[in-house]
PDB file of N, CA, C and O in Angstrom:
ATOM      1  N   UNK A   1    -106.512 -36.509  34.594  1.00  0.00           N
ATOM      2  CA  UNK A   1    -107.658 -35.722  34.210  1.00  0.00           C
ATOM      3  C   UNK A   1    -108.805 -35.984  35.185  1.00  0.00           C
ATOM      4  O   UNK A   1    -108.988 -37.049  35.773  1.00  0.00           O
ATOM      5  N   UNK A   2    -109.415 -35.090  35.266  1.00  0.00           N
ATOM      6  CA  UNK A   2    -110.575 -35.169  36.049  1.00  0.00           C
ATOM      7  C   UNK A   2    -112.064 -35.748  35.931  1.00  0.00           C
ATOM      8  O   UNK A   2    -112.759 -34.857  35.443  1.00  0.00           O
ATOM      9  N   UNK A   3    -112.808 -36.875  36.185  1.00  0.00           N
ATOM     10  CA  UNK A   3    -113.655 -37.074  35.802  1.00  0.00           C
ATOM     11  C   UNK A   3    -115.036 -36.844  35.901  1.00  0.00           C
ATOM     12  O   UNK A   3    -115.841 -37.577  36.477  1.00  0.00           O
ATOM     13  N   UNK A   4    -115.330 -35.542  35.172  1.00  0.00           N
ATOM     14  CA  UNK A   4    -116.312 -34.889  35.187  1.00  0.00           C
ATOM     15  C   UNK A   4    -117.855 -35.561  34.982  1.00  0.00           C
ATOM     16  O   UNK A   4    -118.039 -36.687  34.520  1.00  0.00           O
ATOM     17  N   UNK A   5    -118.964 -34.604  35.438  1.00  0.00           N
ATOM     18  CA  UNK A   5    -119.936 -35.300  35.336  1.00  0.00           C
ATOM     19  C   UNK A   5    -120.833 -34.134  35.605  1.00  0.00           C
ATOM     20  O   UNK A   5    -120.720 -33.259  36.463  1.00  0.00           O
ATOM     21  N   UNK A   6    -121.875 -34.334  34.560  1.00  0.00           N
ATOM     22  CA  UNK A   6    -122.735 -32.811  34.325  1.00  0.00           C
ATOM     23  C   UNK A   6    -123.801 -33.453  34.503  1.00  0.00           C
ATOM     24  O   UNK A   6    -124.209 -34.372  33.792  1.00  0.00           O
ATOM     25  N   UNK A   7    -124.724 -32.659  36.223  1.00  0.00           N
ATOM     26  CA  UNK A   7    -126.306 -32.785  36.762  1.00  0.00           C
ATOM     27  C   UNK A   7    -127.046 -31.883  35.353  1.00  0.00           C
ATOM     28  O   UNK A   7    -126.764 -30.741  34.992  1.00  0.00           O
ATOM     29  N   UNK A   8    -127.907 -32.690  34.837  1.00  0.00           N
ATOM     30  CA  UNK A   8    -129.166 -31.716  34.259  1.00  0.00           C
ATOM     31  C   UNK A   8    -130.253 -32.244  34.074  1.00  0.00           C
ATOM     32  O   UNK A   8    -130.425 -33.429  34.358  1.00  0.00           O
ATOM     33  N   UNK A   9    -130.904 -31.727  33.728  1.00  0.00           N
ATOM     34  CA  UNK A   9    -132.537 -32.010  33.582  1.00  0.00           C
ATOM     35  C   UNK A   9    -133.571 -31.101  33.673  1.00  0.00           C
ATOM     36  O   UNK A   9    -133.607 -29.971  34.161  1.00  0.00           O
ATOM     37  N   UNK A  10    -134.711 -32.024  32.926  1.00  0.00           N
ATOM     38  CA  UNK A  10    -135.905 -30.607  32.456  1.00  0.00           C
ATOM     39  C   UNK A  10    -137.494 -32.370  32.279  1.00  0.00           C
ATOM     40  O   UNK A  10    -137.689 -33.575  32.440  1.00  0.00           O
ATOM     41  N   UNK A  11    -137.992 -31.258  31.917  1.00  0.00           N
ATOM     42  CA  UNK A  11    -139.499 -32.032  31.535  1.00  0.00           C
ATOM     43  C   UNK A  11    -139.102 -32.915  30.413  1.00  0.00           C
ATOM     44  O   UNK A  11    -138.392 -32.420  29.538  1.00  0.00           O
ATOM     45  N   UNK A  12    -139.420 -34.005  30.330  1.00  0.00           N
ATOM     46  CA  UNK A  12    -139.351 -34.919  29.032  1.00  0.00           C
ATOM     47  C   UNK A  12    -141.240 -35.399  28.570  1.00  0.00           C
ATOM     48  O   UNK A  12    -142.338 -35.411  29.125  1.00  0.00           O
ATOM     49  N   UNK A  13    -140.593 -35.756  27.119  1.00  0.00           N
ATOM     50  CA  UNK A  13    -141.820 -36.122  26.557  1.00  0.00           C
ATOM     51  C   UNK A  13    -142.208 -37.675  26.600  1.00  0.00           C
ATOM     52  O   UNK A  13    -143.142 -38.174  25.972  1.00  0.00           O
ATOM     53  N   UNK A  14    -141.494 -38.221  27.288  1.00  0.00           N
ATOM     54  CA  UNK A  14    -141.905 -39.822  27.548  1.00  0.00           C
ATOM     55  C   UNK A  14    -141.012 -39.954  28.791  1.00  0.00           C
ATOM     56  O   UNK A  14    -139.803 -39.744  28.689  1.00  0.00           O
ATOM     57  N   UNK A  15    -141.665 -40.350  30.153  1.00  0.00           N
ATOM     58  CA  UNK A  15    -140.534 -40.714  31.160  1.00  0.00           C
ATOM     59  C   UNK A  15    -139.584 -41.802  31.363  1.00  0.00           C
ATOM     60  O   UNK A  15    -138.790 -41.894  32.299  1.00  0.00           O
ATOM     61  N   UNK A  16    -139.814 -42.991  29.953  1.00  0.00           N
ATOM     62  CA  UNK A  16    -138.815 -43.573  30.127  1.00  0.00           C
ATOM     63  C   UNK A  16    -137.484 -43.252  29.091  1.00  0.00           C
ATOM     64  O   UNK A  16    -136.455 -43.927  29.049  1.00  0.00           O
ATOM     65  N   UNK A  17    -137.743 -42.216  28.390  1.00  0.00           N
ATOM     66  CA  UNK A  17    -136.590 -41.662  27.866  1.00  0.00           C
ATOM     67  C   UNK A  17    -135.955 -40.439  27.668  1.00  0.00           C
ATOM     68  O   UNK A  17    -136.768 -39.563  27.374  1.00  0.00           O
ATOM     69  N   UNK A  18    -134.941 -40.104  27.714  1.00  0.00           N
ATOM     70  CA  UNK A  18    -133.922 -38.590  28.223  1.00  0.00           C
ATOM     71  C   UNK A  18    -134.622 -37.634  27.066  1.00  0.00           C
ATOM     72  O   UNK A  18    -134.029 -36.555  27.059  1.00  0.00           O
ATOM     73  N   UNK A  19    -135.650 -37.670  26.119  1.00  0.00           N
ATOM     74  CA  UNK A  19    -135.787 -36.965  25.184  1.00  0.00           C
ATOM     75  C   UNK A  19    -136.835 -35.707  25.561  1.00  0.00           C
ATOM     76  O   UNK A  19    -138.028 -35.832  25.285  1.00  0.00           O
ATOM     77  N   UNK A  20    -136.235 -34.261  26.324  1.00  0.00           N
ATOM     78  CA  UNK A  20    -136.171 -33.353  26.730  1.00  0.00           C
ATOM     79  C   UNK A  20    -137.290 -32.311  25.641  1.00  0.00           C
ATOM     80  O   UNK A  20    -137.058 -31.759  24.565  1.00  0.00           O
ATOM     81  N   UNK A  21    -138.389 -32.362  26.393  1.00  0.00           N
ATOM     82  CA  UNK A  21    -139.543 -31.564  25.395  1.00  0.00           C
ATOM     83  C   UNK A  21    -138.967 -30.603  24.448  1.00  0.00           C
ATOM     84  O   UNK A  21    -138.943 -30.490  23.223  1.00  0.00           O
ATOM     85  N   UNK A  22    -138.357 -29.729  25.795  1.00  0.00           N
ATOM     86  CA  UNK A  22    -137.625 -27.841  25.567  1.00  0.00           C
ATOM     87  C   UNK A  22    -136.457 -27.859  25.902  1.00  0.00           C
ATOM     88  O   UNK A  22    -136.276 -27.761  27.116  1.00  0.00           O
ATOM     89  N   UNK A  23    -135.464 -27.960  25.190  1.00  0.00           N
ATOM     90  CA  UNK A  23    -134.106 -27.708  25.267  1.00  0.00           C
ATOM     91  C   UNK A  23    -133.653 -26.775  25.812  1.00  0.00           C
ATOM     92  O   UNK A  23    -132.732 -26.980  26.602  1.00  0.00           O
ATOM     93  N   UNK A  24    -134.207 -25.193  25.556  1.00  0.00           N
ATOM     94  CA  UNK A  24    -134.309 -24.222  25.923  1.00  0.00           C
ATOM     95  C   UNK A  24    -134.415 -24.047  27.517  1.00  0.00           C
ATOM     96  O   UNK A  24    -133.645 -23.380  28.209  1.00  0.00           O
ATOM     97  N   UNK A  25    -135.601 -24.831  27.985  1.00  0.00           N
ATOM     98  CA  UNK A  25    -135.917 -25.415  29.641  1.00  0.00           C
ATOM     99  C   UNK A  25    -134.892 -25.826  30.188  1.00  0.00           C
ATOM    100  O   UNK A  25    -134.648 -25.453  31.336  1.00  0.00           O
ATOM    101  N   UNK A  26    -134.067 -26.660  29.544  1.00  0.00           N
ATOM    102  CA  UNK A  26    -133.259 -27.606  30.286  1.00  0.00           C
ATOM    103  C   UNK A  26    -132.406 -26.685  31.531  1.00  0.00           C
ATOM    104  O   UNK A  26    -131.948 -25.542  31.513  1.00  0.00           O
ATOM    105  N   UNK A  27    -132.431 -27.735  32.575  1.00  0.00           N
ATOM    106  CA  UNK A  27    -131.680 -27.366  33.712  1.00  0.00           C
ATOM    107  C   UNK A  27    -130.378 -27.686  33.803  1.00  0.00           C
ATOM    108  O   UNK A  27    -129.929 -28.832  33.834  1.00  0.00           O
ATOM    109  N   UNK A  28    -129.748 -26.655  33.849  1.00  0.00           N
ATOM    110  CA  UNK A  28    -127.953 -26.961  34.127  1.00  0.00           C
ATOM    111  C   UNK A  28    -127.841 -26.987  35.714  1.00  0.00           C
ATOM    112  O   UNK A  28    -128.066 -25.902  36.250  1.00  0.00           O
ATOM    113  N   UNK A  29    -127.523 -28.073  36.567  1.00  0.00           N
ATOM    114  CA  UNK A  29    -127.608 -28.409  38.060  1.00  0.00           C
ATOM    115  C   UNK A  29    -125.911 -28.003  38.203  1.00  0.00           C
ATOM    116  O   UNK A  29    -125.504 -27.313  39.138  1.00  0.00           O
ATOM    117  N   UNK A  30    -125.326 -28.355  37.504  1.00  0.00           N
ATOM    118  CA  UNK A  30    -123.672 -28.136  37.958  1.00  0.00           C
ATOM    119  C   UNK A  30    -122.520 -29.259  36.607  1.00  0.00           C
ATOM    120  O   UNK A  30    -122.748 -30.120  35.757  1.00  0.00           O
ATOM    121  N   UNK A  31    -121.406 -28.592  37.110  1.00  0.00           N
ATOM    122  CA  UNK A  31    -120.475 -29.369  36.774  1.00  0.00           C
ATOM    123  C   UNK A  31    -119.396 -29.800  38.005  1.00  0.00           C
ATOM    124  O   UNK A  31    -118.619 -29.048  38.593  1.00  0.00           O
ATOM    125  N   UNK A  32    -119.619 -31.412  38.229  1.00  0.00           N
ATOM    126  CA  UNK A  32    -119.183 -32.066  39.381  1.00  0.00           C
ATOM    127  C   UNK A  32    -117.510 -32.600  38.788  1.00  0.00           C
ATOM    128  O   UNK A  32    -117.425 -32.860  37.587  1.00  0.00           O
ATOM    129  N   UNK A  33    -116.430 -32.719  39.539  1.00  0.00           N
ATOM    130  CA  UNK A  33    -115.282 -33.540  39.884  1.00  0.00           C
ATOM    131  C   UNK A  33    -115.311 -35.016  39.793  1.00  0.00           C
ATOM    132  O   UNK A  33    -114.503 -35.688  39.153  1.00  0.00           O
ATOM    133  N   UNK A  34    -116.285 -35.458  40.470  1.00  0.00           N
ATOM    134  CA  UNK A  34    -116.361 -37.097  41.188  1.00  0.00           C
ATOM    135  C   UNK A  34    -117.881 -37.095  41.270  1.00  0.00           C
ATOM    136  O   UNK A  34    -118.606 -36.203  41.712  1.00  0.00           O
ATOM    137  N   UNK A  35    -118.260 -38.428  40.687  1.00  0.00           N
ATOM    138  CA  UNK A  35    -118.794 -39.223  41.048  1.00  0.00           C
ATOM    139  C   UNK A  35    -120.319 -38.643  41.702  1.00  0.00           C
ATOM    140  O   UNK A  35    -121.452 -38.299  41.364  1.00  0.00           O
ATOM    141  N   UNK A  36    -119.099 -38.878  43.326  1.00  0.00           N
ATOM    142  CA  UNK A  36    -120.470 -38.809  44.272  1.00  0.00           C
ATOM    143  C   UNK A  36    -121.162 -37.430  44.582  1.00  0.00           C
ATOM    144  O   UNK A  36    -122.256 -37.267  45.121  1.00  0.00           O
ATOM    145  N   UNK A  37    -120.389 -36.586  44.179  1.00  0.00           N
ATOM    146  CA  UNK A  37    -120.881 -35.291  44.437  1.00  0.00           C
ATOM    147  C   UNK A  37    -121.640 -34.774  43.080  1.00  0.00           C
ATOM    148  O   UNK A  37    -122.205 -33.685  43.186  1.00  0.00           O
ATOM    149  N   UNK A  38    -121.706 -35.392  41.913  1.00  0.00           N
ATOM    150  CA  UNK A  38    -122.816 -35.315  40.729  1.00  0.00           C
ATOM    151  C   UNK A  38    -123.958 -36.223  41.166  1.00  0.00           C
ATOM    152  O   UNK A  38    -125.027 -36.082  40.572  1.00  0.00           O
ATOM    153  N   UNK A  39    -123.840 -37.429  42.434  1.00  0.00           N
ATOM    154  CA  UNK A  39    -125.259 -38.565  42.667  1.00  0.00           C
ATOM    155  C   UNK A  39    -125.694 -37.351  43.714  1.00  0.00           C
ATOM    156  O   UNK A  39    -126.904 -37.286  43.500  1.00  0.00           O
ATOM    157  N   UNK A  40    -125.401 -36.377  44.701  1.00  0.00           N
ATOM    158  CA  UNK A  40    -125.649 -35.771  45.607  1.00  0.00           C
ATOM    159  C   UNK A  40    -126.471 -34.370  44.293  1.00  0.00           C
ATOM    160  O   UNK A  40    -127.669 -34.194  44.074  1.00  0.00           O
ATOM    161  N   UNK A  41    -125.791 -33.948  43.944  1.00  0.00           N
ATOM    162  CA  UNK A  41    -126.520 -32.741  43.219  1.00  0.00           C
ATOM    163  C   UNK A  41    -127.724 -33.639  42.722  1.00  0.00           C
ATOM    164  O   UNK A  41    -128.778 -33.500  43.342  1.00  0.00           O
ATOM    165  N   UNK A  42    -127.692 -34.567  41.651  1.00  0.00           N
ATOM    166  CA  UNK A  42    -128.832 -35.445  41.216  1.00  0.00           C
ATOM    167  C   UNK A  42    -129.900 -35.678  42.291  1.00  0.00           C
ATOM    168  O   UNK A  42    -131.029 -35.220  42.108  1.00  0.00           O
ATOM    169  N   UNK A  43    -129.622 -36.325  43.336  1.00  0.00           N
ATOM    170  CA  UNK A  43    -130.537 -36.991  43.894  1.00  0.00           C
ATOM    171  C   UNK A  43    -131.088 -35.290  44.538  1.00  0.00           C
ATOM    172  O   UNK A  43    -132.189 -35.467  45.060  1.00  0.00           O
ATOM    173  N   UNK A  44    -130.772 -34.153  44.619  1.00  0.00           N
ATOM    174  CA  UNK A  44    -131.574 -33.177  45.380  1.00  0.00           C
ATOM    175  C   UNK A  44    -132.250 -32.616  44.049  1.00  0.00           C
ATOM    176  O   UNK A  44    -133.468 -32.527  44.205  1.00  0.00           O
ATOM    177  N   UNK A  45    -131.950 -32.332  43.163  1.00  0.00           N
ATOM    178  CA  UNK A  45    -132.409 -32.084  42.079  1.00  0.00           C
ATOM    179  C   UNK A  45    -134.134 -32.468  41.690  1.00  0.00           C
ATOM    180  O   UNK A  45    -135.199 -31.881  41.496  1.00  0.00           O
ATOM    181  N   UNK A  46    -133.612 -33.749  41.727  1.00  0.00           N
ATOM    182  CA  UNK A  46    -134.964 -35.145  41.449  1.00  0.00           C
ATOM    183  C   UNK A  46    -135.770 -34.941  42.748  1.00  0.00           C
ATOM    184  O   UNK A  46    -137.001 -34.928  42.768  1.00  0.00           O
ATOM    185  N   UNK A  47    -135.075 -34.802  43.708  1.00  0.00           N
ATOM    186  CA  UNK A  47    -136.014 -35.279  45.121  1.00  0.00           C
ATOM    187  C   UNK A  47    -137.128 -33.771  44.743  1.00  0.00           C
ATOM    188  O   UNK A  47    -138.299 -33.959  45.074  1.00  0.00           O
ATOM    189  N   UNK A  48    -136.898 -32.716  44.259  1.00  0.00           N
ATOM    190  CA  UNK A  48    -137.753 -31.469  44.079  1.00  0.00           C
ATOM    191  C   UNK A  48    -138.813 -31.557  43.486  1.00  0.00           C
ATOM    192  O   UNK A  48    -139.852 -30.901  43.564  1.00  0.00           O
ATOM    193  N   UNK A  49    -138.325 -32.933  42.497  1.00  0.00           N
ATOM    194  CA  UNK A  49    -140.147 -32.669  41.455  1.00  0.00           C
ATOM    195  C   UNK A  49    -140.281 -34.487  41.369  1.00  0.00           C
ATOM    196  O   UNK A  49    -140.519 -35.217  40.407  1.00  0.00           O
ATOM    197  N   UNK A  50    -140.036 -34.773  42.694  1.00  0.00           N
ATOM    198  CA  UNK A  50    -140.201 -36.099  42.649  1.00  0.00           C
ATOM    199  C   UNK A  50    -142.045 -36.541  42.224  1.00  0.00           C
ATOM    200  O   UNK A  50    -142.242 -37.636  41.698  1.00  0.00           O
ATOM    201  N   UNK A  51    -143.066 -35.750  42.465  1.00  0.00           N
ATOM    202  CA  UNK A  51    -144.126 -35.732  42.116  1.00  0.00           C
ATOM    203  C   UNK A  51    -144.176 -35.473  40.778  1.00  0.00           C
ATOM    204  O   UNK A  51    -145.388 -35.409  40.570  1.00  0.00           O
ATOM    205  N   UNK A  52    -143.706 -35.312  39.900  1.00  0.00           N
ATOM    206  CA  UNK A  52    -143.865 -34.935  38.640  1.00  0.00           C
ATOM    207  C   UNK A  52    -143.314 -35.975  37.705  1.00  0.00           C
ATOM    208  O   UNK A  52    -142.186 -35.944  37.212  1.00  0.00           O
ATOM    209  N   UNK A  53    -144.223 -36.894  37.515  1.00  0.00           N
ATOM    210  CA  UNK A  53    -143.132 -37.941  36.399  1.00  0.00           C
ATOM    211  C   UNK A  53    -142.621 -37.394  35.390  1.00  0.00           C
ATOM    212  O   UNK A  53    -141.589 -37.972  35.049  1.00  0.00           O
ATOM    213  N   UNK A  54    -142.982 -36.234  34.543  1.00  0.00           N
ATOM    214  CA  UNK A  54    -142.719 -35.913  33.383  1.00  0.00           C
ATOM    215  C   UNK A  54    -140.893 -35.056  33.410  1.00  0.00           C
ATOM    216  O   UNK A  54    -140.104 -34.798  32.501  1.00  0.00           O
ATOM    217  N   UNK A  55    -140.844 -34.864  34.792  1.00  0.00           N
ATOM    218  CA  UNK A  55    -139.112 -33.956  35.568  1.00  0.00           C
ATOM    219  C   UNK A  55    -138.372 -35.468  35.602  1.00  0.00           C
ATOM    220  O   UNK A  55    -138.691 -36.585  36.009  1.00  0.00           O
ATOM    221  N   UNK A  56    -137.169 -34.851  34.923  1.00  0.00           N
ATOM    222  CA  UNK A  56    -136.222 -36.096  35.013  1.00  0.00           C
ATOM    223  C   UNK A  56    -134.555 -35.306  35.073  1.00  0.00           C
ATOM    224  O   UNK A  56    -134.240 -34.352  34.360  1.00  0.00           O
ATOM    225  N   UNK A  57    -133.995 -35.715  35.700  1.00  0.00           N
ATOM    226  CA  UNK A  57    -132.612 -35.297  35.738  1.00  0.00           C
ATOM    227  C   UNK A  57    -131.751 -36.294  35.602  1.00  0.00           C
ATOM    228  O   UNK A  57    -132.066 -37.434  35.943  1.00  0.00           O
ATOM    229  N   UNK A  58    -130.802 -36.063  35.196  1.00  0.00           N
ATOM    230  CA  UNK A  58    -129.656 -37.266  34.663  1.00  0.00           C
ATOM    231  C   UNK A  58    -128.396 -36.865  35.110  1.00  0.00           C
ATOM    232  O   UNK A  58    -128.186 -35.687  35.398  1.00  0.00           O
ATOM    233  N   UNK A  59    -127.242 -38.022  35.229  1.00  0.00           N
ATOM    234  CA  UNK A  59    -125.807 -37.182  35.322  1.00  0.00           C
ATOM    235  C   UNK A  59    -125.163 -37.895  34.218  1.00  0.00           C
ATOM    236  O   UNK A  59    -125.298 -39.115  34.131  1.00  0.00           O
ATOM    237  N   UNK A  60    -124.687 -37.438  33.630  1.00  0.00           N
ATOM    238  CA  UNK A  60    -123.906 -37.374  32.035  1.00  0.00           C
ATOM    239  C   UNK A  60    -122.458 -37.040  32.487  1.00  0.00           C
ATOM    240  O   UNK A  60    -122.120 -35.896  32.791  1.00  0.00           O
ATOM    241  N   UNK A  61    -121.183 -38.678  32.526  1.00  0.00           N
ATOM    242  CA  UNK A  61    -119.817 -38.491  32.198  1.00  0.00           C
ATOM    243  C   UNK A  61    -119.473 -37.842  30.968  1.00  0.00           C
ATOM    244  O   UNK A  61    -119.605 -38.218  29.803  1.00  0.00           O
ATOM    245  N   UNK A  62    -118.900 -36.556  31.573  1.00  0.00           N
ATOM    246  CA  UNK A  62    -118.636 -35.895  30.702  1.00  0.00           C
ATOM    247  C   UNK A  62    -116.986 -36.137  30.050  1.00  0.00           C
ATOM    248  O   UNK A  62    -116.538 -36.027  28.909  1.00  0.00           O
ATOM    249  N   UNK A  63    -116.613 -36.361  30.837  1.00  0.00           N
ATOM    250  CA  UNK A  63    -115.341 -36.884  30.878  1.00  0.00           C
ATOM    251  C   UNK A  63    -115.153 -38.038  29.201  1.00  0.00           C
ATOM    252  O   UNK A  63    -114.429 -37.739  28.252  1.00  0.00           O
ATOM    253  N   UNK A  64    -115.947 -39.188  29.286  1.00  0.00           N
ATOM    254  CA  UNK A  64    -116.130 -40.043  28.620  1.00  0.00           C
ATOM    255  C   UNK A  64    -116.228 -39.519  27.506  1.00  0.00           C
ATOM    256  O   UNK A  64    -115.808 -40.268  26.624  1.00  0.00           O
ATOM    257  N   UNK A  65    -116.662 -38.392  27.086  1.00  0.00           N
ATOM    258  CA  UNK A  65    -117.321 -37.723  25.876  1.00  0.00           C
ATOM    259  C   UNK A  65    -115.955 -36.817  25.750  1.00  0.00           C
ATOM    260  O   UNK A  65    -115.721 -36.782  24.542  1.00  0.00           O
ATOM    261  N   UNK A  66    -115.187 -36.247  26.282  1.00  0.00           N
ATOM    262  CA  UNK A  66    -113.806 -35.702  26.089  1.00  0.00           C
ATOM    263  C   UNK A  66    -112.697 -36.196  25.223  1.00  0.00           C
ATOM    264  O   UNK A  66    -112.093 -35.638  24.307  1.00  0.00           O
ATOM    265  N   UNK A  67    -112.539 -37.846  25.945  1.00  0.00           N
ATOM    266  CA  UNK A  67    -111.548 -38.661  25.369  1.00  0.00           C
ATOM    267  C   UNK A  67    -112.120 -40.147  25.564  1.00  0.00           C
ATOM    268  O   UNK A  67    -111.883 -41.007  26.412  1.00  0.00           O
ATOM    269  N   UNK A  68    -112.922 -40.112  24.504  1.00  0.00           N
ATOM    270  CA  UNK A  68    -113.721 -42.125  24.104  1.00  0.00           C
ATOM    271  C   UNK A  68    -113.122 -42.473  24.189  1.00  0.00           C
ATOM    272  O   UNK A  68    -113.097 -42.903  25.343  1.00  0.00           O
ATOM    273  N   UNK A  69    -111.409 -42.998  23.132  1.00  0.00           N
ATOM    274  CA  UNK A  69    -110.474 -43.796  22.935  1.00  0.00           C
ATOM    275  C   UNK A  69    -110.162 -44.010  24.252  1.00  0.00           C
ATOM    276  O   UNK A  69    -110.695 -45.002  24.751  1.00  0.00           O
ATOM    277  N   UNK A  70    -109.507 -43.410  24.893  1.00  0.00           N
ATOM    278  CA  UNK A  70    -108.994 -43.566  26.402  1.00  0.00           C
ATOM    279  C   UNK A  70    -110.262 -44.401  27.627  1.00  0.00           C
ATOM    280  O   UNK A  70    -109.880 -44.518  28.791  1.00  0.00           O
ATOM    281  N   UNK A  71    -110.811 -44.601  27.484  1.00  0.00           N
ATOM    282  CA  UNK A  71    -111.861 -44.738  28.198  1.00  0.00           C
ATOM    283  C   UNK A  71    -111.636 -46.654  28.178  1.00  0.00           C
ATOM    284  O   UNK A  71    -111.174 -47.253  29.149  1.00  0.00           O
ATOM    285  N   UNK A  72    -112.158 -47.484  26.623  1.00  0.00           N
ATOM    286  CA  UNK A  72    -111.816 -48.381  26.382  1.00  0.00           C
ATOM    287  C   UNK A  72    -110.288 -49.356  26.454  1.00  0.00           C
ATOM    288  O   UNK A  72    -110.081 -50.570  26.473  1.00  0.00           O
ATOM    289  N   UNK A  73    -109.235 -47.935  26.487  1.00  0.00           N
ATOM    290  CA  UNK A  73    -108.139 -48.611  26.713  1.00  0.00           C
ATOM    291  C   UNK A  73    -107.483 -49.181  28.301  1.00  0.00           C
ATOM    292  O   UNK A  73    -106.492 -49.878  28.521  1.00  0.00           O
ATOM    293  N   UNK A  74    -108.321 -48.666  29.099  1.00  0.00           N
ATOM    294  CA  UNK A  74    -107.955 -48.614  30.487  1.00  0.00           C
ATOM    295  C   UNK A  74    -108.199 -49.978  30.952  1.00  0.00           C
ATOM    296  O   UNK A  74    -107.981 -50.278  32.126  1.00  0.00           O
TER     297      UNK A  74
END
């Protein structure tokens, strides 16, 4: 299986936590394969509103959220 990993992000209401003002806002950046090509979408993403503390983008294994059990057994 492939281990996916979803770029997104939007304005949050506290910058030290993922809790996303407008859901509605939220930015869908992509759905990545690997790894490094979800830190590459991320890091251009972020580098855009790097002036803006309140812009935050994240990459979320999506994979992990597919099949939990499997994850721990490895």
């Amino acid at each position: 299986m492939s281990k996916l990993h979803l770029v997104m992000g939007g304005r949050v209401t506290d910058p030290q936590t993922v809790d996303f003002a407008d859901l509605n806002a939220v930015e869908f950046v992509g759905l990545f394969s690997d790894y490094d090509s979800a830190e590459k979408a991320w890091r251009a993403a972020a580098q855009r509103t790097v002036d803006d503390a309140e812009m935050k983008y994240v990459v979320v294994p999506v994979h992990r959220l597919l099949t939990p059990d499997t994850e721990n057994a490895a």
